[in-house]
N, C-alpha and C positions, 0 to 999 in steps of 0.2 A: 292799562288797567292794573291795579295790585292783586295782589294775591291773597289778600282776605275779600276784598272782593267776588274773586274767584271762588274761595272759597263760600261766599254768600249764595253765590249760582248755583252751588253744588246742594249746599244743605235746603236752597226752597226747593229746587227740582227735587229733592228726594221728599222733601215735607211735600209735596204736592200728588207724590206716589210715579212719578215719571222717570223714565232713562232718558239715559242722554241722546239715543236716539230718536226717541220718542218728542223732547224738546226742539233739536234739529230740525228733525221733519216741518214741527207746526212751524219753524222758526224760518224754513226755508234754506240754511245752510247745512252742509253737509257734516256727518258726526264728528269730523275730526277738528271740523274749526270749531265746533259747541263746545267739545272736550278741552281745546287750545283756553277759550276763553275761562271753562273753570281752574285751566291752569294759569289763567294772570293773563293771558295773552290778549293784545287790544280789538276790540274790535270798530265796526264803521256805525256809524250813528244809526244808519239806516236799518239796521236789524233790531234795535231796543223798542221799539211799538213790537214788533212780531214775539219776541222776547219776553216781554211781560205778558202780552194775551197768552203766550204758549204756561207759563209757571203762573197766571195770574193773579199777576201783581200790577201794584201802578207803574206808570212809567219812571214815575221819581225813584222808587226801588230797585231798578233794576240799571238806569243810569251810574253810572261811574262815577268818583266825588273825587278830588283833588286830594291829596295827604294832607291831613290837617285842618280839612274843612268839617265843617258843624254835622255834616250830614253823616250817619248812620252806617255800618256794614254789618251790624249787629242783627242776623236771620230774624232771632225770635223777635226784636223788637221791631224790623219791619216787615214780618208775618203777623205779628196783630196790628198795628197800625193797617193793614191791608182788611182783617179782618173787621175790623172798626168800620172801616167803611164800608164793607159788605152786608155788615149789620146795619146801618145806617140809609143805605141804600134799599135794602130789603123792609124797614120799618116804614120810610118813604113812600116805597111804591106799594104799600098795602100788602106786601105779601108776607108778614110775620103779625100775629094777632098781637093781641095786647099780652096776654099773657107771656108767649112766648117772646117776645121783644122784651121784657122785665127779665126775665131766665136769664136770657142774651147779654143783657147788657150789666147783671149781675156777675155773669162768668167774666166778663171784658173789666170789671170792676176790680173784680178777686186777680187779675191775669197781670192789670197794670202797676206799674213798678210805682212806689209812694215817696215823693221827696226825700222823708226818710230816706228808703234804699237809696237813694240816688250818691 
């Protein structure tokens, strides 16, 4: 795994308000391998489903990418990308009214970066 990667672990576990303990535990491995992985260190496939429920995010955020592939290590961009779909999911399943799903999706609007910036 790289170490912005690592680095990616570290900044959602804290945007999520958890230690690395706290990730560990839900995660099932013990703190020093949590902590290995924000340092770069690789991990087994089998921990990235427990991984993402523990900082919940998708699985795709939380998976490893190749050096030089398309995909992301950029926190804020796949913390709202995560959030997107929470809002989405929540508008779905009836549980955000109308009004508040317009808020939602006006903050997600104001949040998301415009070709421009790109």
């Amino acid at each position: 795994m790289s170490k912005a990667h690592g680095e990616f672990l570290a900044s959602a576990r804290r945007a999520a308000g958890l230690s690395q303990a706290e990730v560990a535990k839900r995660t099932g491995v013990a703190q020093s391998t949590y902590s290995g992985w924000e340092a770069g260190a690789d991990m087994q496939a089998i921990h990235l489903r427990p991984l993402a429920m523990a900082l919940g995010l998708s699985l795709e955020a939380v998976t490893p990418h190749a050096e030089g592939s398309e995909s992301t290590d950029d926190p804020s961009e796949l913390i709202g990308l995560h959030l997107i779909q929470k809002v989405a999911t929540a508008i779905r399943d009836g549980r955000l009214g109308a009004r508040q799903a317009r808020i939602m999706l006006d903050i997600l609007e104001e949040l998301a970066p415009t070709a421009a910036d790109a």
